[in-house]
N, CA, C and O atoms as a GROMACS GRO file, in nm:
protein
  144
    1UNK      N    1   0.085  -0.121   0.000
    1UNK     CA    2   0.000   0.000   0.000
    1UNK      C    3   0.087   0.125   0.000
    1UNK      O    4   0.051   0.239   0.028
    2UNK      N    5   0.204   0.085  -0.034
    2UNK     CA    6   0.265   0.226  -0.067
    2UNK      C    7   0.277   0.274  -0.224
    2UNK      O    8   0.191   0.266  -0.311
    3UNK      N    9   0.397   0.322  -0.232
    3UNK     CA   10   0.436   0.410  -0.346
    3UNK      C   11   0.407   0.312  -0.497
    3UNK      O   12   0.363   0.365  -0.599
    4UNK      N   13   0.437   0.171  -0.489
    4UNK     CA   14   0.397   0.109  -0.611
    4UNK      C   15   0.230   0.080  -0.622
    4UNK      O   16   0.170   0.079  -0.729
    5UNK      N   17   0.168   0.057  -0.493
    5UNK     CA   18   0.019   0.050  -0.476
    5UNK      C   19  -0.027   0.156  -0.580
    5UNK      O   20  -0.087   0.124  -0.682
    6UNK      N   21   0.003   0.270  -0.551
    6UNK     CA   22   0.009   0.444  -0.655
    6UNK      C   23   0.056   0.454  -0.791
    6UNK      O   24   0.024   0.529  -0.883
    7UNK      N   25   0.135   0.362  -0.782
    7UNK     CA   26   0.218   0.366  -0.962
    7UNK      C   27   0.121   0.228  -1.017
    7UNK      O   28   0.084   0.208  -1.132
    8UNK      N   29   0.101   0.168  -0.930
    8UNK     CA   30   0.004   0.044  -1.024
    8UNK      C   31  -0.134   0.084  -1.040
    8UNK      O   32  -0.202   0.018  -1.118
    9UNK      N   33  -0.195   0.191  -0.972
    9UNK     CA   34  -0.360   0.217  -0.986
    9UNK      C   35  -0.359   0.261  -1.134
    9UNK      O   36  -0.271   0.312  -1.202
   10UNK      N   37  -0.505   0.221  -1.165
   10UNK     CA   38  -0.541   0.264  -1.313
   10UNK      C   39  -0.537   0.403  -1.360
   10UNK      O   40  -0.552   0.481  -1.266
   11UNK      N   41  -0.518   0.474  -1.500
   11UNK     CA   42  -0.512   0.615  -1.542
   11UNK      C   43  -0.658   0.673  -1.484
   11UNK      O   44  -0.674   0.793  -1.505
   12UNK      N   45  -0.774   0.600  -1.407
   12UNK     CA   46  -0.875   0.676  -1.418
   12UNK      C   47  -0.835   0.807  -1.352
   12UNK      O   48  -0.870   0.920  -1.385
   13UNK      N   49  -0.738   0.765  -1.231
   13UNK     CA   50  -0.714   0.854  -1.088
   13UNK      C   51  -0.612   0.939  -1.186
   13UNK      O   52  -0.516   0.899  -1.252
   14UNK      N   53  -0.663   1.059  -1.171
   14UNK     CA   54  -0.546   1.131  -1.239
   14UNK      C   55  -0.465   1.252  -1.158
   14UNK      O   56  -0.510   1.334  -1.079
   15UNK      N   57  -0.326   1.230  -1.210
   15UNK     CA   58  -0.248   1.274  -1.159
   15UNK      C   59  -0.252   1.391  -1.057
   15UNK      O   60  -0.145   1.423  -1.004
   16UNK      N   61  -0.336   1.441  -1.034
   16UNK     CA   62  -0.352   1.567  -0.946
   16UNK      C   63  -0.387   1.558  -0.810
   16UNK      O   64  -0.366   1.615  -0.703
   17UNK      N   65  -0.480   1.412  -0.882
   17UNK     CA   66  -0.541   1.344  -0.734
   17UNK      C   67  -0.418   1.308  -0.636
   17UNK      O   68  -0.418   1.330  -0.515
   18UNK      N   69  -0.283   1.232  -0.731
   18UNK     CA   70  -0.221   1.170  -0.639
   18UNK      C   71  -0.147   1.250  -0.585
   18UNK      O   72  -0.119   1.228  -0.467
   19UNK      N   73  -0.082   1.389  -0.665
   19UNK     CA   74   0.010   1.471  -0.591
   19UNK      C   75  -0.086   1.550  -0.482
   19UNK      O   76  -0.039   1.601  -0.380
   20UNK      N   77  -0.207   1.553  -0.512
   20UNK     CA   78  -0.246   1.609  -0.380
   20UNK      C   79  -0.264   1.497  -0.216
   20UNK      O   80  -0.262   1.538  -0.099
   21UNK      N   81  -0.276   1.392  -0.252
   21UNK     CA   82  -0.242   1.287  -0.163
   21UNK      C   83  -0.110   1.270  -0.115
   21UNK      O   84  -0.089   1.241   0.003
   22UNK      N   85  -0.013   1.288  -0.206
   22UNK     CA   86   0.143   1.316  -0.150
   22UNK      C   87   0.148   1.432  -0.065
   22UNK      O   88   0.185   1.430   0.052
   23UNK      N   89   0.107   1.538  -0.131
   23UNK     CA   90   0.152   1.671  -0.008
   23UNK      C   91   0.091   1.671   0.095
   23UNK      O   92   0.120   1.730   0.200
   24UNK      N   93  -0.022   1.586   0.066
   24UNK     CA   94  -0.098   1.582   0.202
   24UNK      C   95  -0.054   1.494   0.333
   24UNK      O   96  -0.071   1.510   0.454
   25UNK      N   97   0.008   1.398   0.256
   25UNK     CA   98   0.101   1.292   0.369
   25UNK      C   99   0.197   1.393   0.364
   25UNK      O  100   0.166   1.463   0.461
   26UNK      N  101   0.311   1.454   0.302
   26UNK     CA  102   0.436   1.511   0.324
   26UNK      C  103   0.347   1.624   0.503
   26UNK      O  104   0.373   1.610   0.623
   27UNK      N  105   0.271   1.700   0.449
   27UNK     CA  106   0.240   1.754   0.555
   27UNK      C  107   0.192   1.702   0.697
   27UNK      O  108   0.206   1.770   0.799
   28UNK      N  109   0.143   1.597   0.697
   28UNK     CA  110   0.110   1.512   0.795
   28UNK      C  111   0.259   1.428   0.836
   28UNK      O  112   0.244   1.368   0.942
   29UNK      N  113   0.404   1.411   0.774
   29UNK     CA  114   0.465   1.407   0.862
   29UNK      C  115   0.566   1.496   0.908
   29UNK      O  116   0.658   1.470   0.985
   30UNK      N  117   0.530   1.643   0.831
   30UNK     CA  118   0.614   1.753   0.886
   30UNK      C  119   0.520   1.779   0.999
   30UNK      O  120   0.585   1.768   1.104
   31UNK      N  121   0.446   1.796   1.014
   31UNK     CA  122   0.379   1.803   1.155
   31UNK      C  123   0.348   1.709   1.267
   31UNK      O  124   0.302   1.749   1.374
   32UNK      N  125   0.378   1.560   1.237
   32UNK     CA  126   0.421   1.469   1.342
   32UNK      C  127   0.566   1.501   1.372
   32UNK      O  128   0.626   1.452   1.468
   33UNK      N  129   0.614   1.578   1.292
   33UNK     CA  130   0.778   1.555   1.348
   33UNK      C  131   0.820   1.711   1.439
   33UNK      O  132   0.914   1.730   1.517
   34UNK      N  133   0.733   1.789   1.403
   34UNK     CA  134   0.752   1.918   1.467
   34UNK      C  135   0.719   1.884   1.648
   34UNK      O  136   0.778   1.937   1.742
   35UNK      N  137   0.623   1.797   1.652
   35UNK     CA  138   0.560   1.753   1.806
   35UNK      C  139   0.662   1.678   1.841
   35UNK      O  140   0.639   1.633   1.953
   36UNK      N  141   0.774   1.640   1.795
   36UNK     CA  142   0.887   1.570   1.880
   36UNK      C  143   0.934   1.634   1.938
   36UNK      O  144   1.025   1.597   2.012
   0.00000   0.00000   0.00000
């Protein structure tokens, strides 16, 4: 369920969808890591 889970889903999901799912995790662990 990671990064190849994302490279193997079908063209329906298009690309915007997934970079907004990336920044959205990138931000979810700049802000678990700020609470350390």
């Amino acid at each position: 369920m990671g990064l190849l889970y994302i490279i193997c889903l079908p063209n329906t999901v298009s690309s915007e969808t997934i970079n907004n799912a990336f920044a959205g995790a990138q931000v979810l662990h700049t802000n678990n890591r700020s609470k350390l």
